[in-house]
N, C-alpha and C positions, 0 to 999 in steps of 0.2 A: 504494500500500500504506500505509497508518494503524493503527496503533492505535484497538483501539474497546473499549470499555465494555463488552461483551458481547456474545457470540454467538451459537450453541446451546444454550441451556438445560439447566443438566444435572440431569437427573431423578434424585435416588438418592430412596430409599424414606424414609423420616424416621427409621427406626432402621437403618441402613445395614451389609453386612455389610461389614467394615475386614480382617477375617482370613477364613485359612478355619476353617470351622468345627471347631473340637477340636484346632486345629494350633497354633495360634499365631502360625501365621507369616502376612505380608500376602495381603490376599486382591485379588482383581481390581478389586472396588468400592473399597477401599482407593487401590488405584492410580490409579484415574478420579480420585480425591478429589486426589490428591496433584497428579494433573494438572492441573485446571480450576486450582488454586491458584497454579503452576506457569509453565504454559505463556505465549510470546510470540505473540499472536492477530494474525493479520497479516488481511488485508480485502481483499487481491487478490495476486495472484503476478505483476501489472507491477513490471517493474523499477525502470522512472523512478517509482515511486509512494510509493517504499520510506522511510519514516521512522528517521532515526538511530537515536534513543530505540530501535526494538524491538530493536537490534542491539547494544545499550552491553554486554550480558552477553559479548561477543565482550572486548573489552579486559583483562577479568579472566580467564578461559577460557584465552586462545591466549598468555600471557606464558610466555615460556620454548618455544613450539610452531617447529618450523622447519617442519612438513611440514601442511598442512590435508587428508584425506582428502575429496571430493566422489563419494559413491559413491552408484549409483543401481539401485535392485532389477530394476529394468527398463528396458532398452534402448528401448523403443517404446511408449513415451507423451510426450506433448508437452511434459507441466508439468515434465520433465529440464531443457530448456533454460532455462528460466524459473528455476528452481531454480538450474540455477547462475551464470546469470549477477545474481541479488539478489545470492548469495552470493560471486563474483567482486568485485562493485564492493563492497561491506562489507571484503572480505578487502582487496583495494588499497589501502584507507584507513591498512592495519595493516600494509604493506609490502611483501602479498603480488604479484609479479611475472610469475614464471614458472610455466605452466602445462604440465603434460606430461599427455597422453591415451593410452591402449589403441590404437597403432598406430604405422606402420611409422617407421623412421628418413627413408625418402627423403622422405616422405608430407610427416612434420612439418616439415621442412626449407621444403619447399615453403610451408604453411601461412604457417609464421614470415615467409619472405620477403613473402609477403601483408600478414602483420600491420604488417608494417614499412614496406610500400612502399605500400600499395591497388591495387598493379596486378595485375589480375583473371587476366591469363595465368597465376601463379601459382598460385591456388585451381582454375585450368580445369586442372593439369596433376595435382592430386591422384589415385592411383586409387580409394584408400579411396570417394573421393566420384565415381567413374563414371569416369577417365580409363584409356584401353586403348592409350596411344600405346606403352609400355615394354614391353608384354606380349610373351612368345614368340608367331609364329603357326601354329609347326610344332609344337605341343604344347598339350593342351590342361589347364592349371591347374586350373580351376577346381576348387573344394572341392563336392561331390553336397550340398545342403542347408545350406550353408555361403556358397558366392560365387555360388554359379551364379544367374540375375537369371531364376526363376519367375515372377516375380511385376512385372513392371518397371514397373506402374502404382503400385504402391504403394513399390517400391522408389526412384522417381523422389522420391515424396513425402519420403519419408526421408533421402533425400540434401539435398532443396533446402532441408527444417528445419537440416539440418548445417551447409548453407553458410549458412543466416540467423544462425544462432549467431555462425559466424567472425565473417561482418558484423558484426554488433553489437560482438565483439571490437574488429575493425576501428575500430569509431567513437568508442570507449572511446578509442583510441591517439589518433586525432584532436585527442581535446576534450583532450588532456592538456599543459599549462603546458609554455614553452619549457625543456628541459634536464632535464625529469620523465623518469626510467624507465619507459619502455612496457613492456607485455604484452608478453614472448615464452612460444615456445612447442615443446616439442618433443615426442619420442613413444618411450616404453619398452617396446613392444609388439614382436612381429613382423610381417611384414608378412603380409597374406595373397592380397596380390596384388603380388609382388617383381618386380622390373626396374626399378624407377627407380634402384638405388643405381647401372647400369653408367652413365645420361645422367650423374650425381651425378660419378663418378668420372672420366668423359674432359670434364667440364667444368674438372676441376682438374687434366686431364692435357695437355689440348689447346695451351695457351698453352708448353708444355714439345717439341712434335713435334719431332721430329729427333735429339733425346738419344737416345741407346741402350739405357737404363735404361726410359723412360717409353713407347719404342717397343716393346720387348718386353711390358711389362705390358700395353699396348693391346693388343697381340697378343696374347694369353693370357687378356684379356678376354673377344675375338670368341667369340660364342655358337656352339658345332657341330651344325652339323645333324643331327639325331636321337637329342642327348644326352638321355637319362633326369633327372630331378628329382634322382634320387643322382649322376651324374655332375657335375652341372652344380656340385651343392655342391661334389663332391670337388675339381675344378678349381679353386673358385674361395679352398677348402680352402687347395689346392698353393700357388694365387698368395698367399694371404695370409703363408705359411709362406716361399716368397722373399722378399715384402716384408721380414721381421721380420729375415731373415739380411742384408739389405743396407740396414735401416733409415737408418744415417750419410748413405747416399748421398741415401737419400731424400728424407732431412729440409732437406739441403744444397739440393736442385733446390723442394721444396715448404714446408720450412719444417715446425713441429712440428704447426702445425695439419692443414696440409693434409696433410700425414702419416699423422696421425690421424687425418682423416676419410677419408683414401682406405682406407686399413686396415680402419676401421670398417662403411664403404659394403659392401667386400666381404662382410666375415664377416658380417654381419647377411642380405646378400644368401640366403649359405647354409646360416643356422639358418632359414631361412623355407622356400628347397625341402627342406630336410629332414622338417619340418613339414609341410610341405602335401602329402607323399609318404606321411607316417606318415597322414593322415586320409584320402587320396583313397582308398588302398586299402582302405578300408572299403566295403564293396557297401552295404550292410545297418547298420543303427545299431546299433551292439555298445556298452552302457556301459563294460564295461571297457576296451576298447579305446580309447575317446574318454577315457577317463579318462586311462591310460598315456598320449595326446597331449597333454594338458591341462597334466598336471605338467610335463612335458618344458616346455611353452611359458611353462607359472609361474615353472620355472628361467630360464629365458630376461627374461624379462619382469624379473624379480630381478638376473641378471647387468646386465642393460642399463639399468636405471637405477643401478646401482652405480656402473657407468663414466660417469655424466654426474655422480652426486654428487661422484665425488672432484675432479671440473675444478671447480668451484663452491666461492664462499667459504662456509667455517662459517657465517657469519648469513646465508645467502642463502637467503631462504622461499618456499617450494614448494607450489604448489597441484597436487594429482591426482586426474582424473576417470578414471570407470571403473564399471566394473560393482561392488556394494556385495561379492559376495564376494570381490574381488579384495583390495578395501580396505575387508577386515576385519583385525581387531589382534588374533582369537585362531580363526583358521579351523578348525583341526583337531578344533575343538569343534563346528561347525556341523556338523548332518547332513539332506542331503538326499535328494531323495524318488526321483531319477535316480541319484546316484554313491556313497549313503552319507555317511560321514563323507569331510570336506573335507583335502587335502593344506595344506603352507604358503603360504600367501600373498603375493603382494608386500608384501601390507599389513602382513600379521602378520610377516614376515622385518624389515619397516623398525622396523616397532614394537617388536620384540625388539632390536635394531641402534640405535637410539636412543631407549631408553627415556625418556619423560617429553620426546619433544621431536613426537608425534604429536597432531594433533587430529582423530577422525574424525566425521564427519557423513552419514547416508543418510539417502536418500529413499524415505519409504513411501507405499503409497496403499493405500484401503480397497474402492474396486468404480469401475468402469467400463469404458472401451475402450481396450483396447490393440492393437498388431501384434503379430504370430507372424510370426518370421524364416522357420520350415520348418512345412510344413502350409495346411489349407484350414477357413476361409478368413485372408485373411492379415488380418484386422482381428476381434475379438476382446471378448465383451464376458466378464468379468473379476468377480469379489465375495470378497476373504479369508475364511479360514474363519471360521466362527464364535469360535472360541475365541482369534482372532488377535489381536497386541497390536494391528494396525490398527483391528479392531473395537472396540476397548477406547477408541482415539484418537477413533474414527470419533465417541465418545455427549461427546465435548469441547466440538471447533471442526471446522469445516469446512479450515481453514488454520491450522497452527500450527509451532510449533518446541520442542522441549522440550529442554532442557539436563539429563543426566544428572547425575548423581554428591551428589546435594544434600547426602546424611546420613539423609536422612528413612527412618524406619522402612518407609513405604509406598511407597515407591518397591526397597523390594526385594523386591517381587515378581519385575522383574528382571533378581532376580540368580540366578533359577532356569531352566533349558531350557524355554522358551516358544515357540509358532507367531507363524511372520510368512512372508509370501510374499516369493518371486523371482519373475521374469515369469514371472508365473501359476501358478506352482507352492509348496506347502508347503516350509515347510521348518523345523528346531525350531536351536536356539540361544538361550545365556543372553546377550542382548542386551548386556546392560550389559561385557561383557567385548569388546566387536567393536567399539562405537562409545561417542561423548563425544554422542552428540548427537543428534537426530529431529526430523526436518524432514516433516510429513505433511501431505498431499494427499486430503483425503476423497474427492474422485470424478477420476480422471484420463480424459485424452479420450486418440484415439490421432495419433500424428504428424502434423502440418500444422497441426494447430487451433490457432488464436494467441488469447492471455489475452480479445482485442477481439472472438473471434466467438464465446466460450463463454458 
């Protein structure tokens, strides 16, 4: 990646319209103008390629930032991971460490041990990423258009882009100076395929057998045959509700950590079959319905990284990838084309919760091929609307980064409800109010395809 002199040429008219006409207020061409002036032109989305120089506006930006949003419009295009790991190794430079993702507690756990160790049993035990060792097999979980594996050729694909990502993580940890803070990494999400917190939980219970205390919770543990998805929370509800009544003891046999992570393992365990009770019984795709699951899991999502902030020191800086509506800073202004207007966000709860200590940054693109999670076919070729600010980006660079907020008159266009797409779908919001920042991708390819064969 370099800096270069020029890109795509930008065509405006030689008397250019700057407003709209009879308003006053900035017009689109305006914007384009504001952008080519503007914008960070990068020359490829490898990461090893990436010049300091395009990145220096990052030092002045994130002073004061504890938390970097990395959100991405769309789950199933390939220039995601490219994306974020330019933007990973830029952000380490500045302090950034720890990364937390859209999923389960046990999952991340695992991960992290990966990142730490490089021993692959770790990444094989993930389920997020294909592992079924934890799973009930007298019940069947799965989410109807959600988990169930339709599609396991292209799902295979999307999994092994996942684990190339970690790797790369991985390798980052490697190359780094004796006594340097590595990457860790954890997960505020819930899970959507739960069972790893009980291995989680009798791995910190097992070295304890024979106590009274720690034999009973094992036993209370053990999964009943032909328990429903609400029993299994309610139970594991109960056990957490003993834990809290005989905490002292607990903490005596396991210490505050493992305390709190056996605590943790469970109850997470059971906002996840609750969840995935609330969606299975959907026959039929009902918006409202999936909505009322949504919020439920946004609360969730908000709870659960609350409880990892307050363990962490005040200056400890946070990087969070996810979906771009998750980590936006003012959601309930967005409105889309499936649910309407947007509930609160993780993003926007943080952002309101630490004012002036967020940087967010998404990922847009303007036409090509993407995955479709549910539906035929699962590969997808993709173009924003016409009137989209992708489009508007698309007449710039092919690659670019635009840093909001300048002052300039022409950049508030905006600051008005404008179209930008989500995987593949429209959707209107005044940009400048969600993120610090635009990271665009004029033609994205879909999953697998690495920067070397596009």
């Amino acid at each position: 990646m370099r800096r270069v002199a020029a890109c795509l040429p930008l065509l405006l008219a030689s008397v250019s319209v700057l407003a709209q006409p009879g308003s006053g207020a900035p017009g689109p061409d305006g914007f384009v103008a504001w952008a080519d002036e503007t914008v960070v032109r990068l020359d490829s989305l490898d990461p090893g390629d990436a010049d300091p120089a395009d990145f220096a506006f990052l030092d002045k930006a994130l002073e004061g930032k504890r938390i970097v949003y990395l959100g991405e419009t769309d789950h199933f295009v390939a220039e995601r991971m490219e994306f974020r790991l330019v933007m990973i190794r830029e952000l380490m430079k500045r302090g950034y460490r720890r990364i937390g993702m859209e999923m389960g507690l046990s999952d991340a756990k695992r991960m992290d041990r990966y990142l730490e160790t490089g021993d692959e049993a770790w990444l094989d035990r993930v389920a997020l990423y294909g592992y079924r060792g934890d799973m009930r097999e007298d019940r069947d979980d799965e989410v109807p258009g959600w988990t169930d594996d339709r599609h396991p050729e292209f799902t295979r694909v999307v999994l092994d882009e996942a684990e190339w990502f970690v790797r790369q993580l991985r390798a980052i940890n490697e190359r780094l100076p004796e006594g340097e803070p590595r990457l860790r990494w954890f997960g505020y999400d819930l899970s959507f395929r739960p069972g790893g917190g009980y291995a989680d939980a009798d791995e910190l219970l097992a070295p304890h057998a024979g106590n009274p205390l720690v034999d009973e919770i094992r036993r209370r543990m053990e999964r009943v045959p032909g328990e429903s998805r609400i029993e299994e929370a309610e139970r594991l509800e109960a056990l957490v509700a003993m834990l809290d009544g005989r905490r002292e003891e607990l903490v005596s046999l396991l210490g505050e950590r493992g305390a709190l992570d056996l605590r943790r393992s469970l109850q997470r365990m059971g906002d996840a079959f609750r969840f995935i009770d609330q969606l299975q019984g959907l026959d039929n795709f009902d918006a409202e319905a999936v909505r009322r699951a949504l919020v439920v899991r946004e609360q969730r999502m908000k709870h659960n990284f609350e409880e990892h902030l307050a363990e962490w020191p005040a200056d400890e800086k946070i990087i969070l990838l996810g979906h771009a509506l998750h980590l936006s800073k003012d959601s309930e202004s967005i409105d889309t084309r499936t649910f309407g207007r947007m509930w609160e966000s993780i993003g926007t709860s943080l952002n309101r919760r630490l004012p002036g200590q967020v940087y967010g940054v998404w990922l847009l693109h303007d036409r090509g091929m993407h995955g479709v999670a549910r539906g035929e076919p699962t590969v997808r070729r993709f173009r924003s609307p016409p009137d989209s600010v992708e489009r508007l980006l698309a007449r710039v660079c092919p690659i670019l980064i635009l840093p909001l907020g300048s002052g300039d008159p022409r950049e508030a266009w905006l600051d008005a409800e404008r179209v930008f797409s989500y995987s593949g779908e429209p959707a209107r919001a005044v940009l400048a109010r969600q993120v610090d920042c635009l990271f665009f991708v004029g033609e994205a390819h879909e999953p697998g395809v690495r920067v070397g064969d596009r």
